[in-house]
C-alpha positions as CSV (number, residue, x, y, z in Angstrom):
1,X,-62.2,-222.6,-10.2
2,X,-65.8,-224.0,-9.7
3,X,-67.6,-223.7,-13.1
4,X,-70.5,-222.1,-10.7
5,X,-67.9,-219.6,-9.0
6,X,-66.8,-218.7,-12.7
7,X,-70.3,-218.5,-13.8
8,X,-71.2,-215.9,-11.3
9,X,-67.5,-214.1,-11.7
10,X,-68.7,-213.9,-15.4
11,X,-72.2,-212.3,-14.7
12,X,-69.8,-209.4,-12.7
13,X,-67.6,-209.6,-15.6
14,X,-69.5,-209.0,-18.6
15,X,-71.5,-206.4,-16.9
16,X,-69.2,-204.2,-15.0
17,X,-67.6,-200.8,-15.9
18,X,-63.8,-202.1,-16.3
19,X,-62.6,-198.6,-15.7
20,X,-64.4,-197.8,-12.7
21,X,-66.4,-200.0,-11.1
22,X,-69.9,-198.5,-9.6
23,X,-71.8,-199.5,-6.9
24,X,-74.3,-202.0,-8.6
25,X,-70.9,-203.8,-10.0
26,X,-69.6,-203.7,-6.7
27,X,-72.5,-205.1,-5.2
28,X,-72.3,-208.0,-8.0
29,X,-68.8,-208.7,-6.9
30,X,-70.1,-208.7,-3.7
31,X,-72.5,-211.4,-4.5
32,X,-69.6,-213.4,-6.2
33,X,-67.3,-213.6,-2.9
34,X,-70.4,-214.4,-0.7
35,X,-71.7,-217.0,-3.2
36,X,-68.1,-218.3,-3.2
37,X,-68.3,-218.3,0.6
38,X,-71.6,-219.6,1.6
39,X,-71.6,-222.6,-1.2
40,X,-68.0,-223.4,-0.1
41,X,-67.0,-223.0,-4.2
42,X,-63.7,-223.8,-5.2
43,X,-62.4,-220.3,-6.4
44,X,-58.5,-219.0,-5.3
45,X,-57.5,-215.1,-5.5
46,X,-55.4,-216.2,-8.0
47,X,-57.7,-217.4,-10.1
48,X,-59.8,-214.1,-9.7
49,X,-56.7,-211.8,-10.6
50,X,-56.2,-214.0,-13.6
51,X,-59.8,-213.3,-15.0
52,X,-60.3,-210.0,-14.3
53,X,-57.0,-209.0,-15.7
54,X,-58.0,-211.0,-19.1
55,X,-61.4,-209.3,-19.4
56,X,-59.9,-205.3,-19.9
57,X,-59.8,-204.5,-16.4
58,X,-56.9,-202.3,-15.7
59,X,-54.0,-203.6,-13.5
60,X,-55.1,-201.8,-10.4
61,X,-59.0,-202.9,-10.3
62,X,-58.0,-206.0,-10.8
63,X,-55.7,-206.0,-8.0
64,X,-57.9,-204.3,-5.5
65,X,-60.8,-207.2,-6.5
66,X,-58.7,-209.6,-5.6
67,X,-58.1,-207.5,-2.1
68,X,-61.6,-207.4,-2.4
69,X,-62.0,-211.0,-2.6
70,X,-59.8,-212.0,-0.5
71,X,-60.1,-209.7,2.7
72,X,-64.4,-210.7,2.0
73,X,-63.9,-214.7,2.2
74,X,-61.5,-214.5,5.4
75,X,-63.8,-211.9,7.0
76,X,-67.0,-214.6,6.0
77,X,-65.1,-217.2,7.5
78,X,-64.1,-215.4,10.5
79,X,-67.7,-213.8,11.0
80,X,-68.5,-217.7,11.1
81,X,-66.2,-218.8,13.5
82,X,-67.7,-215.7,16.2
83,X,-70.9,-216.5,15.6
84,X,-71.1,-219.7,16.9
């Protein structure tokens, strides 16, 4: 991963209510994928899984933030691709 990627993934990280995610932590996450997006930062789903399920998140919010992230960079790229 980017160490710029990871840095922001960390800020959402360390802040965010691992059991259930609010708004403002969404919103951070938020931040992350369009960061990852518009700076065209190295950073796989993979990668995001991996973190977020090492930093007490239970299995399923770590799986949906990697939905999250995922379904968020293709529909950035695809929201691209239209707009041109």
């Amino acid at each position: 991963m980017d160490p710029k990627a990871k840095q922001l993934l960390d800020v959402f990280i360390r802040n965010a209510h691992k059991g259930k995610p609010g708004s403002l932590d969404m919103r951070r996450f938020l931040d992350f994928t369009i960061a990852v997006h518009r700076e065209n930062l190295e950073a796989s789903s993979e990668e995001v899984l991996d973190l977020a399920m090492q930093t007490d998140f239970p299995e399923h919010i770590a799986v949906r933030l990697t939905y999250v992230f995922t379904y968020g960079v293709e529909l950035l790229k695809r929201y691209d691709e239209v707009r041109r």
